[in-house]
C-alpha positions as CSV (number, residue, x, y, z in Angstrom):
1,X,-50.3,51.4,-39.7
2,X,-51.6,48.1,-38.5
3,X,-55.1,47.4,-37.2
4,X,-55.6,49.2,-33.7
5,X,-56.6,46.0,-32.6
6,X,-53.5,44.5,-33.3
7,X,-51.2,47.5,-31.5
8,X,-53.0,47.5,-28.7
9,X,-52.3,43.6,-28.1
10,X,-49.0,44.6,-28.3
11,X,-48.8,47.5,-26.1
12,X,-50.6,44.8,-23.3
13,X,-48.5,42.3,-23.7
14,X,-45.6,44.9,-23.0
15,X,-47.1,46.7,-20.3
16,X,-48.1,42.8,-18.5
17,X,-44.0,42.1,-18.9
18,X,-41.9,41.6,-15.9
19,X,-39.4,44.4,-18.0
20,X,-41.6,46.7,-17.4
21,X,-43.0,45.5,-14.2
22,X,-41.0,48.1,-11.9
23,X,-41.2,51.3,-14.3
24,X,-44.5,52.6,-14.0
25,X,-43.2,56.3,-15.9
26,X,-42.1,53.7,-18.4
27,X,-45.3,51.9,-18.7
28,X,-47.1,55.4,-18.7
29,X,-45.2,56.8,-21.4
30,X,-45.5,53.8,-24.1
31,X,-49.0,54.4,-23.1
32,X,-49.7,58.0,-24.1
33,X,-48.1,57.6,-26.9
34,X,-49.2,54.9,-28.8
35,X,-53.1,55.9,-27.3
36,X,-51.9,59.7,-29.0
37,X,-51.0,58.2,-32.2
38,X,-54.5,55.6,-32.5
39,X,-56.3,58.6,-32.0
40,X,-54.7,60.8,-34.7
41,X,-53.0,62.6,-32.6
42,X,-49.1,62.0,-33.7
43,X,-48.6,65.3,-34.1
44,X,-49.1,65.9,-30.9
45,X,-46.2,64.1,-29.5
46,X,-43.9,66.8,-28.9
47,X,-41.8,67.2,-25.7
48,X,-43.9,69.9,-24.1
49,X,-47.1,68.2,-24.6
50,X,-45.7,65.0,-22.8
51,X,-44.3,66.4,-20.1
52,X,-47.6,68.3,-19.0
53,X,-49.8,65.3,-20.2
54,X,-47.9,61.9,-18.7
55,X,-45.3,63.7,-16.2
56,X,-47.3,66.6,-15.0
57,X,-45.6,69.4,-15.9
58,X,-47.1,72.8,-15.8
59,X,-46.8,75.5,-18.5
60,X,-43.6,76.9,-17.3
61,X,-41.7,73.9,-18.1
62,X,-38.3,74.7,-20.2
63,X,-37.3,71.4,-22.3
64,X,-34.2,73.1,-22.8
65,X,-33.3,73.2,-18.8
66,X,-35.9,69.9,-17.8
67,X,-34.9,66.7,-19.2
68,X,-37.0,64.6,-18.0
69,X,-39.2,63.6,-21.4
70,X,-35.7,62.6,-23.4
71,X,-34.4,61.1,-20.5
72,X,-37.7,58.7,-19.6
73,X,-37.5,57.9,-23.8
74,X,-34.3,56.5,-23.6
75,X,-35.1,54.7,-21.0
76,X,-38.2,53.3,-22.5
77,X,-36.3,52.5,-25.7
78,X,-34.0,50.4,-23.7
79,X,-36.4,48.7,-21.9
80,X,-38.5,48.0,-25.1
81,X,-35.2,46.1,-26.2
82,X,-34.7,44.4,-23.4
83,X,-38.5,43.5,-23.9
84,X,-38.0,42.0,-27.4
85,X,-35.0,40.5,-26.7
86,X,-36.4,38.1,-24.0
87,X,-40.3,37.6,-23.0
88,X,-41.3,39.4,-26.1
89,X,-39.1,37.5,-28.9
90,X,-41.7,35.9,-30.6
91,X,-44.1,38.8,-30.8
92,X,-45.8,39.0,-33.6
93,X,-45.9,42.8,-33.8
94,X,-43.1,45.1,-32.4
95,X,-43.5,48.6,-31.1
96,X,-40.1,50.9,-31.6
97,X,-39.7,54.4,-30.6
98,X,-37.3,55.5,-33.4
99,X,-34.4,58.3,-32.1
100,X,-35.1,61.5,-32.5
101,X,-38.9,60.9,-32.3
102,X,-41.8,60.2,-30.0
103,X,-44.3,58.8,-32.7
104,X,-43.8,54.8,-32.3
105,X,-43.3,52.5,-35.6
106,X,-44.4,49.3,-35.5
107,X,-42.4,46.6,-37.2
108,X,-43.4,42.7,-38.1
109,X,-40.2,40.5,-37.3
110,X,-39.2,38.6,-40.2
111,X,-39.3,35.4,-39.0
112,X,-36.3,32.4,-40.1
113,X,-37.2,28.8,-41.3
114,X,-35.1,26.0,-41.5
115,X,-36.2,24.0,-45.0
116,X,-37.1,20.8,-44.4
117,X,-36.9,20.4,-40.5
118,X,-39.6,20.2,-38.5
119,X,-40.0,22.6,-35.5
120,X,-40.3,19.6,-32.9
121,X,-36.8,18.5,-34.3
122,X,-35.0,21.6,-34.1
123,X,-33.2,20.9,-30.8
124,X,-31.4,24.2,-30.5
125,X,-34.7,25.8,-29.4
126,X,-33.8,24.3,-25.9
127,X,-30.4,24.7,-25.3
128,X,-28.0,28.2,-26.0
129,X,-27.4,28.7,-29.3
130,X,-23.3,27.9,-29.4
131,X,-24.0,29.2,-25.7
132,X,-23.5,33.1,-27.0
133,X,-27.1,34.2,-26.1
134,X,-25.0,36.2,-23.2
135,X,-26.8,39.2,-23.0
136,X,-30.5,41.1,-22.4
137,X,-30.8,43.5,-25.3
138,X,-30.8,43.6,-29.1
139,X,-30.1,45.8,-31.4
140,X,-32.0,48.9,-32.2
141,X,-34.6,47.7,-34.7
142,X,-35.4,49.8,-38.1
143,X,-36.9,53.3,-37.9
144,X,-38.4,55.2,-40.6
145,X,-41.6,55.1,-42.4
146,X,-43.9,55.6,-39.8
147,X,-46.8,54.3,-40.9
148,X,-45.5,51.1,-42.7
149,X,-45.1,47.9,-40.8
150,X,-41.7,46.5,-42.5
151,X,-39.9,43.1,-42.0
152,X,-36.4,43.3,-40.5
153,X,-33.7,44.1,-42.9
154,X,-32.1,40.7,-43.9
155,X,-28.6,39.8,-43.4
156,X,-28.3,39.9,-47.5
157,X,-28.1,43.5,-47.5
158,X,-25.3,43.5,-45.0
159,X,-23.1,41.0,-47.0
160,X,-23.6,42.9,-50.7
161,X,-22.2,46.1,-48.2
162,X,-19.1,44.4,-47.1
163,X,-18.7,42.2,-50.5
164,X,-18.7,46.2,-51.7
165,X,-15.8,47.2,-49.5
166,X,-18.2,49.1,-47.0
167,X,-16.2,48.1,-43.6
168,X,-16.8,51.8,-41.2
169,X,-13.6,52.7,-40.2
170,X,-13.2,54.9,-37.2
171,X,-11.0,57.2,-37.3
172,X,-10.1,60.9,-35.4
173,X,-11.6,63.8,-37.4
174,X,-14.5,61.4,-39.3
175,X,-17.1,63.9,-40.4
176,X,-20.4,63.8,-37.9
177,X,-22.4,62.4,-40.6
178,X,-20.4,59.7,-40.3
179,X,-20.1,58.7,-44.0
180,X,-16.7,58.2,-44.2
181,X,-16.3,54.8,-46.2
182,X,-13.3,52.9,-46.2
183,X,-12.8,53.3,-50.2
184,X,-10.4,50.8,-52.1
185,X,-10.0,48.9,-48.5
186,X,-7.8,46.0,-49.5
187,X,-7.5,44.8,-45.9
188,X,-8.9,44.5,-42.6
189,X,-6.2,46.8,-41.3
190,X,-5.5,49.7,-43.2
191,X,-6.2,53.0,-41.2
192,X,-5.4,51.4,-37.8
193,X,-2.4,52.5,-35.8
194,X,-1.4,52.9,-31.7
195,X,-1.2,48.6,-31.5
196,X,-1.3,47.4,-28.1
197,X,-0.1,44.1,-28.4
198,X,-0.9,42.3,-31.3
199,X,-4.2,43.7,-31.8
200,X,-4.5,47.6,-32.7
201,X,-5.8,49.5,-30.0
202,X,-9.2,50.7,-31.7
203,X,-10.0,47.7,-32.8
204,X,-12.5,47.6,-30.2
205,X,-14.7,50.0,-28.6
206,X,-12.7,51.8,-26.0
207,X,-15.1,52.6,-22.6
208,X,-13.1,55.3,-20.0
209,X,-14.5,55.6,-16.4
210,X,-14.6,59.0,-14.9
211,X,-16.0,60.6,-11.3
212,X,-15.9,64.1,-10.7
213,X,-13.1,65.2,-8.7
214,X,-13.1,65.8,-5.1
215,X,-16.7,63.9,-5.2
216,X,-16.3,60.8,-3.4
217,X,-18.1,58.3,-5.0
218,X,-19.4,54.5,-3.3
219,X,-15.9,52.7,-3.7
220,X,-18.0,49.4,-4.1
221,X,-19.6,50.7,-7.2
222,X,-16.6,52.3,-8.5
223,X,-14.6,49.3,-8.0
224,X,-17.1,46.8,-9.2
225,X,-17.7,48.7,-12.2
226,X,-14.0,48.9,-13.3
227,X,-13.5,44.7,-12.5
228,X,-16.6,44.0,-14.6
229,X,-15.8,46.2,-17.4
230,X,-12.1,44.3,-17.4
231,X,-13.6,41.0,-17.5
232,X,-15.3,41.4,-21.2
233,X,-13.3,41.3,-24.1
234,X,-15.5,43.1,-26.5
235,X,-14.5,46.6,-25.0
236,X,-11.3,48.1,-23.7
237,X,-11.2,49.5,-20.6
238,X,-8.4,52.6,-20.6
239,X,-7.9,53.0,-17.4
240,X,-6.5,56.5,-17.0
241,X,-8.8,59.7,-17.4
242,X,-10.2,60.6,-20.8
243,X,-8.3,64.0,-22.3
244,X,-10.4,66.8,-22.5
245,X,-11.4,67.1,-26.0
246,X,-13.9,68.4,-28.5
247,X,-16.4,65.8,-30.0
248,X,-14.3,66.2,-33.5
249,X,-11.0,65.0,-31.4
250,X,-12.5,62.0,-30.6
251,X,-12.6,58.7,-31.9
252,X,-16.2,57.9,-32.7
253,X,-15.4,54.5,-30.7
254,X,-14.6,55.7,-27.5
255,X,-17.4,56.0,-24.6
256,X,-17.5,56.9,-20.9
257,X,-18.8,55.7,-17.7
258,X,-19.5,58.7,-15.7
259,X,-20.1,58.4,-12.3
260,X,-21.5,60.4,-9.6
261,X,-23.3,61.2,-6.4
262,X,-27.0,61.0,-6.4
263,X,-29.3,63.4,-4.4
264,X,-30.2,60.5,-1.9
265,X,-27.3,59.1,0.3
266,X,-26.1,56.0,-1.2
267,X,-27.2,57.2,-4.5
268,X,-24.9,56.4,-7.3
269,X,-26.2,58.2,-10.6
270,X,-23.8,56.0,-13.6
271,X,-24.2,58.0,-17.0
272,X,-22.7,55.8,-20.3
273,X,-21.3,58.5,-23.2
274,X,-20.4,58.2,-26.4
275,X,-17.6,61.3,-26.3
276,X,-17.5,62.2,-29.8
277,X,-21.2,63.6,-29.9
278,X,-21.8,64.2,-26.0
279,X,-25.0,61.7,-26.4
280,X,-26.0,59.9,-23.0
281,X,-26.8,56.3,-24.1
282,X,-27.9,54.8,-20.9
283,X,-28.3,56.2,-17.4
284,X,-29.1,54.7,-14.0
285,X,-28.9,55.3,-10.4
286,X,-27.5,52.6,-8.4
287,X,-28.6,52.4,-4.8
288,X,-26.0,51.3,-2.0
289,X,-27.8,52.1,1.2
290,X,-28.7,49.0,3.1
291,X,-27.7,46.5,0.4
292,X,-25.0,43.5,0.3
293,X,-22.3,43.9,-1.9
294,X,-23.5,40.9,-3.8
295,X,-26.7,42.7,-4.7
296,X,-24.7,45.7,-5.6
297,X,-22.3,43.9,-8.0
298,X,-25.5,42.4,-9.4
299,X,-27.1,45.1,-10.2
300,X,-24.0,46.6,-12.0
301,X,-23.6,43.0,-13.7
302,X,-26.9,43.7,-15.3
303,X,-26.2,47.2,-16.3
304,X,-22.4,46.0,-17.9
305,X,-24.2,42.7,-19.6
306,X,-27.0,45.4,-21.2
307,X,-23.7,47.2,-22.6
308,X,-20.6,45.7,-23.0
309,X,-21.4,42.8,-24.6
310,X,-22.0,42.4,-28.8
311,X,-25.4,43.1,-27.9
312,X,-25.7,45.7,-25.8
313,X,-25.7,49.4,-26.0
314,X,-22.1,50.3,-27.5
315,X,-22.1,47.7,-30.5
316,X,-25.6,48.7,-31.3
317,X,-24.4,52.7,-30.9
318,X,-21.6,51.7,-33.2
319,X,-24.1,50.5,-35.8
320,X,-26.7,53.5,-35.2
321,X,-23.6,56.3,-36.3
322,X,-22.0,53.7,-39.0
323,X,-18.9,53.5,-37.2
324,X,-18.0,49.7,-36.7
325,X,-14.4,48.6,-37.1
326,X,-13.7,46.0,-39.0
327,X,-13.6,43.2,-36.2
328,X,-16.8,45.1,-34.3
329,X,-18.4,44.7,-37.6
330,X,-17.6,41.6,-37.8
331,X,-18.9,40.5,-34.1
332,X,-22.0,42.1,-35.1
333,X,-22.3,39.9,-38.1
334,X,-21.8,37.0,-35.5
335,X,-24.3,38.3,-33.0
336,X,-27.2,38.3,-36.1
337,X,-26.4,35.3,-36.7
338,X,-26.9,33.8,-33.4
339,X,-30.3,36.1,-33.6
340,X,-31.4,34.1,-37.1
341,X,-30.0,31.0,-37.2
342,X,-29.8,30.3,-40.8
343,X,-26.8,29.5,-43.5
344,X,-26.5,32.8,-45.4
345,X,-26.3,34.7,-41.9
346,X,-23.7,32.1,-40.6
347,X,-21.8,32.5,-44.1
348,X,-21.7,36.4,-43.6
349,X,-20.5,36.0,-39.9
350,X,-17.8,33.3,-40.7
351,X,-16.6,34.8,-43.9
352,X,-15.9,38.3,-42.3
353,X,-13.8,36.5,-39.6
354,X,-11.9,34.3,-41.7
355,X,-10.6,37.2,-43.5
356,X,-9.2,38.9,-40.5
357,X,-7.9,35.8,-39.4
358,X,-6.1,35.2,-43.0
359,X,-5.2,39.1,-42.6
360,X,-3.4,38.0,-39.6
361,X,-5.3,40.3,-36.8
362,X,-4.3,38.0,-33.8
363,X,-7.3,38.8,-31.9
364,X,-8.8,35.7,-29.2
365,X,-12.1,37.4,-30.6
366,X,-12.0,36.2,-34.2
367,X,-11.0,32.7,-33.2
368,X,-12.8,32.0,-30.5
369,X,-16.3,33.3,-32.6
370,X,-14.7,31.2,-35.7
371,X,-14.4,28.0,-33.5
372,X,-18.1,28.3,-32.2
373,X,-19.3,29.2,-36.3
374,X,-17.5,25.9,-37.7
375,X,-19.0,23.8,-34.9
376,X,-22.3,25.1,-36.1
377,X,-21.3,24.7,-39.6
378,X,-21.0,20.6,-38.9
379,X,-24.4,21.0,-36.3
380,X,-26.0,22.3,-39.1
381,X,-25.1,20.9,-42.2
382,X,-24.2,24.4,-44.1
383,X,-22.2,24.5,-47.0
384,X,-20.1,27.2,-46.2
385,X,-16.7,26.1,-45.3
386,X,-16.2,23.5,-47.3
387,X,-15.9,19.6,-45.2
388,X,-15.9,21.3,-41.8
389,X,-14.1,18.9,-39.0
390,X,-14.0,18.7,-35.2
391,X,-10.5,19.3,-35.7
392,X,-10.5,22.6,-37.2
393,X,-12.8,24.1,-34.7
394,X,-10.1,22.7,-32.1
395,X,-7.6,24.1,-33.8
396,X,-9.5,27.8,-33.8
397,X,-10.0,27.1,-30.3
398,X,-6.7,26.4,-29.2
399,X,-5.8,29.5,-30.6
400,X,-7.7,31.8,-28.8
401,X,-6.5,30.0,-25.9
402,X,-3.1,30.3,-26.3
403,X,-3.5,34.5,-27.8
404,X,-5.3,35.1,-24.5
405,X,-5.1,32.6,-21.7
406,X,-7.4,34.7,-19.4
407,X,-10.2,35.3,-22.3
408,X,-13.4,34.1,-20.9
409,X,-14.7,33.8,-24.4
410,X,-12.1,31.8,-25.5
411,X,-13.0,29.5,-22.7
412,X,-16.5,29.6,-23.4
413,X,-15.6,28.7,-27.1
414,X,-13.7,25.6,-26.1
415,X,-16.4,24.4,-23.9
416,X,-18.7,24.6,-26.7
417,X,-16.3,22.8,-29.0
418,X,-15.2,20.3,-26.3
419,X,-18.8,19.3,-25.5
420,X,-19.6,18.8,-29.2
421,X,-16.1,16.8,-30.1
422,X,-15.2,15.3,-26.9
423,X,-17.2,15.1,-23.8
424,X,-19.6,16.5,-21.6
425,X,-17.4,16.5,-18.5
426,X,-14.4,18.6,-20.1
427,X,-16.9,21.2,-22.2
428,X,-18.1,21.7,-17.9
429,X,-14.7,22.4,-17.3
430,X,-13.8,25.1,-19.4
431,X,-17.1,26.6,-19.5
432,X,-16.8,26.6,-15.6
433,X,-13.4,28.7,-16.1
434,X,-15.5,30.9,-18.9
435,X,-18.0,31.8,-15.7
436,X,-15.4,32.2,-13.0
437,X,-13.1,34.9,-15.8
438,X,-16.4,37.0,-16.2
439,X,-18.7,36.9,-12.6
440,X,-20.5,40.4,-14.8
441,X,-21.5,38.5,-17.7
442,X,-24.8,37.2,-16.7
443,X,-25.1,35.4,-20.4
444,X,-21.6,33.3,-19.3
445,X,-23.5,32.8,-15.9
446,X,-26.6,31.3,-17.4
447,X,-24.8,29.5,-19.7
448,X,-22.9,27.8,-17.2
449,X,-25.6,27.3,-15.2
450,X,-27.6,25.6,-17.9
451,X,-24.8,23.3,-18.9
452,X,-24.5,22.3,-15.6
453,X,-28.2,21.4,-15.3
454,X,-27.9,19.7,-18.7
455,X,-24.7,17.6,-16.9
456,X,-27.2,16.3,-14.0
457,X,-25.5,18.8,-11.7
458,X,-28.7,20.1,-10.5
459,X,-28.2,21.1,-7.2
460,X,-25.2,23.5,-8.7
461,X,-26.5,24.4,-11.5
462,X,-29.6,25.7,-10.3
463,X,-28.9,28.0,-7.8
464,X,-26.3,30.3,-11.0
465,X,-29.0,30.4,-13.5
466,X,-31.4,31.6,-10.6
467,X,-29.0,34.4,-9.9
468,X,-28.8,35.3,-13.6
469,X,-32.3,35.3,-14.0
470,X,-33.0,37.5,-11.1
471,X,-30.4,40.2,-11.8
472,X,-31.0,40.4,-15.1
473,X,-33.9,43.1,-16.1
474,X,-34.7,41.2,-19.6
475,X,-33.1,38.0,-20.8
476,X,-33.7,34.9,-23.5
477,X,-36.9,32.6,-22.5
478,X,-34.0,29.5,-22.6
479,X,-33.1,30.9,-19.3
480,X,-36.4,30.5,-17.9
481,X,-36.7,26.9,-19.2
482,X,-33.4,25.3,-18.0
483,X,-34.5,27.1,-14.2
484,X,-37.8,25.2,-14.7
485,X,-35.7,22.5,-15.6
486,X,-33.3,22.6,-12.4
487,X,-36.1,23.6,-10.1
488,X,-38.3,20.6,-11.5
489,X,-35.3,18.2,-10.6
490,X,-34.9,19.7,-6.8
491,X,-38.8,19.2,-6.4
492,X,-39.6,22.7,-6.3
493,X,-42.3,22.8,-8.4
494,X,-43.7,26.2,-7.1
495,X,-40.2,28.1,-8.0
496,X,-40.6,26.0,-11.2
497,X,-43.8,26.6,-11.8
498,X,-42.6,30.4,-11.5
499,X,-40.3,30.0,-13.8
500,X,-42.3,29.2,-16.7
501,X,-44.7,32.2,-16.7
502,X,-42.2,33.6,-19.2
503,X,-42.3,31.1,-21.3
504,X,-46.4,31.6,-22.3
505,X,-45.5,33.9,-25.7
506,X,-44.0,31.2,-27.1
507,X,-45.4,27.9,-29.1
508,X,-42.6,25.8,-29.2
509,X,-43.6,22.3,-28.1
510,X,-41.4,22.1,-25.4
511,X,-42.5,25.1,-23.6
512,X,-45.9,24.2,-24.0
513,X,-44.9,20.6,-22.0
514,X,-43.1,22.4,-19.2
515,X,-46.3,24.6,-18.3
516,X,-48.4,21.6,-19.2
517,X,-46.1,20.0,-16.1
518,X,-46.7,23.1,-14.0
519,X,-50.6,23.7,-14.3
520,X,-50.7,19.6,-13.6
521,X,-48.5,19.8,-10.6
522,X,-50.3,23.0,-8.8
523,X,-54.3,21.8,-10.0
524,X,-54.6,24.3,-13.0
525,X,-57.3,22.0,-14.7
526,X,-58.2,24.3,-17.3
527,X,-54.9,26.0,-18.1
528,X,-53.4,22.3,-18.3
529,X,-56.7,21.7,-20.7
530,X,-56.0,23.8,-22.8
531,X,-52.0,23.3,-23.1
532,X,-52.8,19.9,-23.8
533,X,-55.6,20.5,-26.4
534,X,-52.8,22.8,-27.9
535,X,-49.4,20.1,-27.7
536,X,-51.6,17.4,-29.6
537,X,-53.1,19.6,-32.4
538,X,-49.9,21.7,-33.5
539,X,-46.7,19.1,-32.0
540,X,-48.2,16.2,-33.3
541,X,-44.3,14.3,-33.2
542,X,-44.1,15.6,-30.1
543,X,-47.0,14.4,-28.4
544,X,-46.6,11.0,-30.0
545,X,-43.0,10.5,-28.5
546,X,-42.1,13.0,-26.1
547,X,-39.2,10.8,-25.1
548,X,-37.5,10.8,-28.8
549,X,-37.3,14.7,-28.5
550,X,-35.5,14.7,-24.8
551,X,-33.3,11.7,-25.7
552,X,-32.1,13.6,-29.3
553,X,-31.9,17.1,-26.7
554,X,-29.2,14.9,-24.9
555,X,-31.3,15.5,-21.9
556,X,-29.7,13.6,-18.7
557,X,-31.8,10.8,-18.8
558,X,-33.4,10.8,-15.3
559,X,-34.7,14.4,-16.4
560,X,-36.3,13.1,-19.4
561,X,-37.5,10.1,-17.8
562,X,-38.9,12.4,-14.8
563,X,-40.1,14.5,-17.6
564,X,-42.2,11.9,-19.6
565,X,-43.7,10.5,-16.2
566,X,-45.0,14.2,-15.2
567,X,-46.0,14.5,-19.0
568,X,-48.3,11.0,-18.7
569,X,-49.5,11.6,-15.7
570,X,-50.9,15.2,-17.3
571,X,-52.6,13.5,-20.1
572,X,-49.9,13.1,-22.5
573,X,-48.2,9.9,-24.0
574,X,-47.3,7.5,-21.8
575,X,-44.6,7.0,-19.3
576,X,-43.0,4.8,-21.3
């Protein structure tokens, strides 16, 4: 275990988090526990003794009929991701409440380095990685070993498992264990049957939505929810009822939306499922009374972003039971990449595609993720392909164009590549079409609004990645920085101002100038002080040349000049 010194940092800086801001049972319960386990006292951490010590139970309550400890531990679990993927990335020290246990682990992130660059130069720190940072939550992070802190298992291991053949196939009647290996697997495809098009049916997670009959349920939650989960193409949405089965009958990549009446009126309680196993993977109550739709539909665009997407709650489900497909698998590969930016992730990601794609699986997935990867590929310098061109990824995007015209990923690919290749203007335009395909995706929202703001577009650029912050319960700290950005350029240095309390976990120079510009702008003498002692001791380049950085950011140039001037006039360089 780590010093208590050092957990205890941690637990404040999650406890002081705007995730955990409006869940004071959630902020109770990471409490007790980690306090229980300081002290010695893990073995205490059983349901019974929570509920009577942090929910205030008496000595009659039946774990068995109350389920209100497992159900405030998932929540917390999903919150703690949502945590660490946004204001709590950097972190030196994560807190993780494995499944199936109330003792926390605490894990050290292993942390990527590019070799030979130097962290003022990396200039993907301050814009969307490939714009794919599209949703709140992570992955589940390692469990086991309780009292070890470990370093994140590296993307290695998951490349010598699929160099060995180890793709998870998931198939009706897999044993619960699910240990079933795809032995001898010579291509993407075997085991897959029922196509739908071009692309097998359970290629993809398949997500039903059910309501009780004769239970009339808020018909702007019900239809909101069956819109969003149309829009994103990493699920399928079956649209007819699921068939009454036992857990062995179904496929172990099929989930359910439940929804339901809550006790209060207006009350809409929405469960997710995962069928085969009967286990309730996220559940929330969604209130209707007295709100517009458009706050409605937001809060179910946060809930769908937290799940639906490569990050959220299914993928990482399909990865807890070892039941990835070989395209999920695949997209997960992607979304680790996109997490650790480095070339032997990037390899594993593209390599995994490429053979689909050479297996002739003609999904808009594979290409439009293989058109972002070999964009990075020439960004990046990797060696894997071999002599990557702006015409290849053109020709990948193009493809997932044409194999799914109303794919908002494939448009959000060909923005990428378009903005790279070509121009600025036409990346807008298909990233625009990207945001208008998917309204739920809050990740394609503030990507669009960020590349608006990147355009000049303030005024319009703004105002979406404001919404997509707000809605969102957790997201990435870029969020944050391009609404400083937009709200700097309108003059609203108090919303800006705002916006940068998020970013104050993280060291990256450019952060630090942003909240530099803030404390200035509002009198903070001694915060600005000290962010300026900070900027010239550890971001030496930076401080020397702040301009160099914005101008190699491809910053609009009356930001960067607005900027520099705010920067100078808080001590730093000059405003030349």
């Amino acid at each position: 275990m780590p010093p208590a010194e050092q957990v205890r940092d941690a637990l404040a800086r999650i406890l002081a988090s705007d995730v955990f801001a409006r869940s004071e049972r959630a902020r109770d319960l990471l409490r007790y526990l980690i306090e229980q386990d300081l002290a010695g006292h893990a073995d205490r951490l059983k349901g019974f003794s929570i509920a009577v010590d942090v929910f205030g139970k008496d000595a009659a309550f039946d774990p068995s009929q109350d389920t209100v400890v497992r159900v405030q531990a998932g929540r917390l679990r999903e919150l703690l991701e949502h945590y660490y993927a946004g204001p709590g990335s950097s972190d030196p020290l994560r807190v993780l409440i494995p499944r199936g246990s109330y003792v926390p682990d605490y894990v050290v992130p292993e942390i990527a380095e590019v070799e030979g660059v130097d962290a003022d130069e990396v200039l993907a720190a301050d814009e969307p990685p490939a714009l794919h940072v599209v949703a709140a939550t992570v992955a589940p992070l390692p469990s086991g070993g309780r009292s070890m802190v470990r370093s994140v298992v590296s993307v290695a291991a998951v490349v010598v498992a699929l160099a060995l053949g180890g793709y998870w196939l998931a198939q009706p009647g897999e044993d619960e264990s699910g240990t079933a290996i795809a032995e001898g697997m010579t291509s993407p495809t075997v085991g897959y049957t029922e196509s739908t098009g071009s692309v097998p049916q359970d290629f993809l997670p398949s997500v039903y939505l059910s309501q009780m009959a004769n239970e009339p349920v808020n018909e702007i939650v019900t239809a909101a929810m069956r819109r969003g989960l149309a829009s994103f193409d990493s699920v399928h949405l079956i649209s007819r009822q699921p068939v009454e089965a036992s857990g062995a009958e179904s496929r172990r990549t099929e989930y359910l939306f439940d929804l339901s009446s809550g006790l209060a009126d207006g009350e809409v309680n929405v469960e997710l499922q995962h069928l085969a196993s009967g286990k309730v993977l996220v559940a929330r109550s969604i209130q209707t009374a007295g709100r517009e739709r458009h706050q409605i539909e937001d809060e179910i665009a946060d809930l769908l972003t937290s799940v639906a997407t490569v990050s959220g709650s299914i993928y990482a489900n399909l990865s807890e039971i070892r039941s990835h497909t070989a395209l999920t698998q695949c997209l997960d590969l992607n979304e680790r990449f996109y997490r650790n930016q480095d070339a032997e992730a990037h390899r594993a990601a593209y390599g995994c595609l490429e053979d689909l794609a050479a297996a002739d699986i003609n999904s808009s997935l594979i290409y439009s993720e293989l058109a972002s990867l070999h964009v990075q590929a020439i960004v990046s310098r990797y060696a894997y392909p071999q002599d990557p061109s702006p015409q290849q990824a053109l020709h990948y995007a193009r493809n997932a164009i044409q194999l799914s015209p109303n794919s908002s990923y494939a448009h959000r690919s060909m923005g990428y590549v378009v903005s790279r290749t070509g121009t600025q203007e036409e990346g807008l335009r298909w990233t625009r079409r990207a945001h208008e395909l998917n309204t739920f995706d809050l990740g394609m929202a503030a990507s669009y609004g960020y590349a608006l703001i990147f355009n000049g577009e303030y005024a319009e650029g703004t105002p979406i990645l404001r919404r997509a912050v707000g809605a969102a319960s957790a997201h990435p700290t870029w969020w944050d920085y391009g609404l400083f950005l937009g709200n700097f350029m309108l003059d609203d240095m108090r919303a800006a101002a705002n916006a940068v309390t998020a970013l104050g976990s993280s060291r990256r120079a450019h952060y630090l100038a942003v909240q530099l510009v803030a404390a200035d702008a509002l009198g903070r003498r001694d915060e600005a002080g000290r962010l300026l002692g900070e900027l010239l001791a550890d971001h030496a380049n930076f401080a020397a040349n702040p301009m160099a950085f914005f101008r190699r950011g491809s910053y609009p140039e009356d930001l960067a000049v607005k900027l520099v001037q705010a920067l100078a006039r808080a001590g730093l360089g000059t405003e030349g």
